[in-house]
C-alpha positions in Angstrom: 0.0 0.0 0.0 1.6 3.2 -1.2 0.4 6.0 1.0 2.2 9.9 0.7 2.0 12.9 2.6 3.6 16.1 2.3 3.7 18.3 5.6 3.6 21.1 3.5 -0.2 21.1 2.3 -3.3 23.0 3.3 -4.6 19.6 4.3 -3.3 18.1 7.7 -1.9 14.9 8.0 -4.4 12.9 9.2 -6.9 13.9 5.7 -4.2 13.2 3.7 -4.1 9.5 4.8 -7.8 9.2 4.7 -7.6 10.5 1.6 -5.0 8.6 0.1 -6.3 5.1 1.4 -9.8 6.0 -0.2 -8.3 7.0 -3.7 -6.9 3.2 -3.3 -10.0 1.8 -2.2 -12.0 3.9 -5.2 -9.3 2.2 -7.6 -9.7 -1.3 -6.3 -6.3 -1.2 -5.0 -7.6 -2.3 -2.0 -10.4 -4.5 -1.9 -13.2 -5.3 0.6 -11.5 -7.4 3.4 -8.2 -6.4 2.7 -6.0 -5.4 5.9 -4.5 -2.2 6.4 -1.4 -2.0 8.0 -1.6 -1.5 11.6 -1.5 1.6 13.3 1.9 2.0 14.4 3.3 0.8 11.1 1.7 2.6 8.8 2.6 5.7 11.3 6.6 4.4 11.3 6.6 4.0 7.5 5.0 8.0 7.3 7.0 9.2 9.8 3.8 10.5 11.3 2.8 10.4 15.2 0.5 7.1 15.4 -2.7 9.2 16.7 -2.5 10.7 13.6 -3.2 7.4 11.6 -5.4 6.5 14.4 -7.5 9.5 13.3 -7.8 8.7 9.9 -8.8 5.1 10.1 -11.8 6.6 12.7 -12.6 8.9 10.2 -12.9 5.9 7.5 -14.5 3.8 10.1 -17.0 6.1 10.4 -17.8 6.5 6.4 -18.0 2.8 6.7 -15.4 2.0 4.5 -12.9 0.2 7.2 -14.1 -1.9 9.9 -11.9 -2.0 12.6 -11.2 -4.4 15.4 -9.6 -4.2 18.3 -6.6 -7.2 18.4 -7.2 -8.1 14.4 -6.3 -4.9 12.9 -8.6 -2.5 10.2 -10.0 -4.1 7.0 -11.7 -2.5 4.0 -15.2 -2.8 4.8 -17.2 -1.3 1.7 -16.6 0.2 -1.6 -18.8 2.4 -1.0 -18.9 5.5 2.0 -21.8 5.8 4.1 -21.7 9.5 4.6 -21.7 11.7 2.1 -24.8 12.7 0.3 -24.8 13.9 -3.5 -25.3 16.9 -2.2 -22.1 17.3 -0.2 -20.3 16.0 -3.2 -21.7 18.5 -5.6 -20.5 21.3 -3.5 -17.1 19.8 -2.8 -16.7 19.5 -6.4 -17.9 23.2 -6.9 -15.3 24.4 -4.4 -12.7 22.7 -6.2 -13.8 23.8 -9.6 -14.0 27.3 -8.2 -10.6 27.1 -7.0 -9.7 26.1 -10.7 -11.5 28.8 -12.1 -10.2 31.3 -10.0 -6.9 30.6 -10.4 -7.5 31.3 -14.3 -7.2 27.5 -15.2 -8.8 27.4 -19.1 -12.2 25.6 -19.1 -10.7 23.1 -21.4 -7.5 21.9 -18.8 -10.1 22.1 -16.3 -11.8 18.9 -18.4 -8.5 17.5 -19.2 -7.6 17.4 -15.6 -10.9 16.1 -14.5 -11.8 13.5 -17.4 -7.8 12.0 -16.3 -8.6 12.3 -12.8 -12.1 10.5 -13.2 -10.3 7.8 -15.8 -7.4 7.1 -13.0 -9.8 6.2 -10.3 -12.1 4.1 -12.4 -9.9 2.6 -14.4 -9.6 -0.8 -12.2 -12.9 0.0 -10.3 -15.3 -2.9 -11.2 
């Protein structure tokens, strides 16, 4: 499992690992029962404090997309997050499109960038 984080984005640490390990699960890198590395690995390999990865898997836990339990470790529970409603999406998606927009991206490499983005996370999604 191939997980990055840069210390030096908006995003804190903790939403960059959620983040990351749901981008895997959205490829069908990881599938439903797969294990996750353990807390205090996967916080060794980052270089992270271990509460931090703590935090993340909660947060996944509670999008139902990792179970976890206590002695066997996390596993990937669901494709699919619990959460979120279309609604929430929309306007994430707007924010970031926004962002784009303002930051006087051309329409068209707005599309490239989204039709790739779209395409990379599909791509081995069944």
């Amino acid at each position: 499992m191939r997980i990055i984080v840069d210390a030096q984005e908006h995003r804190p640490i903790y939403r960059q690992v959620a983040d990351e390990i749901k981008t895997l699960i959205a490829r069908g890198e990881l599938q439903e029962g797969a294990s996750l590395p353990p807390v205090r690995q996967l916080a060794a390999d980052l270089g992270v404090n271990l509460n931090t990865v703590a935090t993340a898997y909660r947060e996944l836990q509670g999008e139902g997309l990792i179970a976890i339990r206590h002695g066997s470790g996390a596993m990937v529970a669901s494709r699919r997050t619990e959460v979120t409603s279309r609604d929430e999406m929309r306007k994430a998606l707007r924010a970031v499109l926004t962002q784009m927009v303002l930051a006087g991206m051309p329409r068209s490499e707005i599309a490239v960038l989204v039709s790739g983005e779209l395409r990379g996370l599909t791509q081995g999604a069944k």
